[in-house]
N, C-alpha and C positions, 0 to 999 in steps of 0.2 A: 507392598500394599498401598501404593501411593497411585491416586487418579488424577492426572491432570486435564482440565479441561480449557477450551478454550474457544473464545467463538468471534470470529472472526466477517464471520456471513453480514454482517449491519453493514460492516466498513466498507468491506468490498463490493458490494451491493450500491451502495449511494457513489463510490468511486469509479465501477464499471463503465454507467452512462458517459463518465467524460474517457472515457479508453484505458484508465489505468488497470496493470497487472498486477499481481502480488505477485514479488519472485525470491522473496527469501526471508527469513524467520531469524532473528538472534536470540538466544536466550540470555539474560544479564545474570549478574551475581546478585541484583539486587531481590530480596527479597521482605514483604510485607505481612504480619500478623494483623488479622482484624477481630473486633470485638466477641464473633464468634470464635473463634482459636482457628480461622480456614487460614491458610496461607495464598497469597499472592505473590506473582516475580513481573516485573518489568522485562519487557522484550523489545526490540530495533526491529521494526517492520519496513520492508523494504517493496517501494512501488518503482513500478516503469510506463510508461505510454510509448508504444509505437511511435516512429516518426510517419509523419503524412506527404509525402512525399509529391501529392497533387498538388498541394496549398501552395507549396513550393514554387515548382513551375508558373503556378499562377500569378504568383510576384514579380519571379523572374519576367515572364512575358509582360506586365505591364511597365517595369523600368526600364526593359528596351524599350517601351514605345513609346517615353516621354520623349 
């Protein structure tokens, strides 16, 4: 009978515009009581960005042309 909730949508929303992923979730052991009696836990959120692989080349072609 336990409901976990979790919302995640603010993070990943202001993080998207720069290319980041979410690609994995930890759960910890840590766990937090708040004044109402709700529980909380700490979690390891894990982001990626694509590499850009254009950006690249464009570097590259300018230091061969020094």
């Amino acid at each position: 009978g336990v409901e976990v909730q979790t919302d995640y949508v603010p993070l990943l929303n202001s993080l998207a515009v720069y290319g980041w992923q979410l690609t994995c979730v930890l759960p910890t052991p840590i766990v937090k009581t708040n004044r109402e009696g709700d529980l909380s836990t700490k979690q390891i959120v894990f982001l990626q960005r694509p590499s850009l692989p254009q950006k690249a080349k464009k570097k590259e072609s300018k230091v061969n042309n020094l």
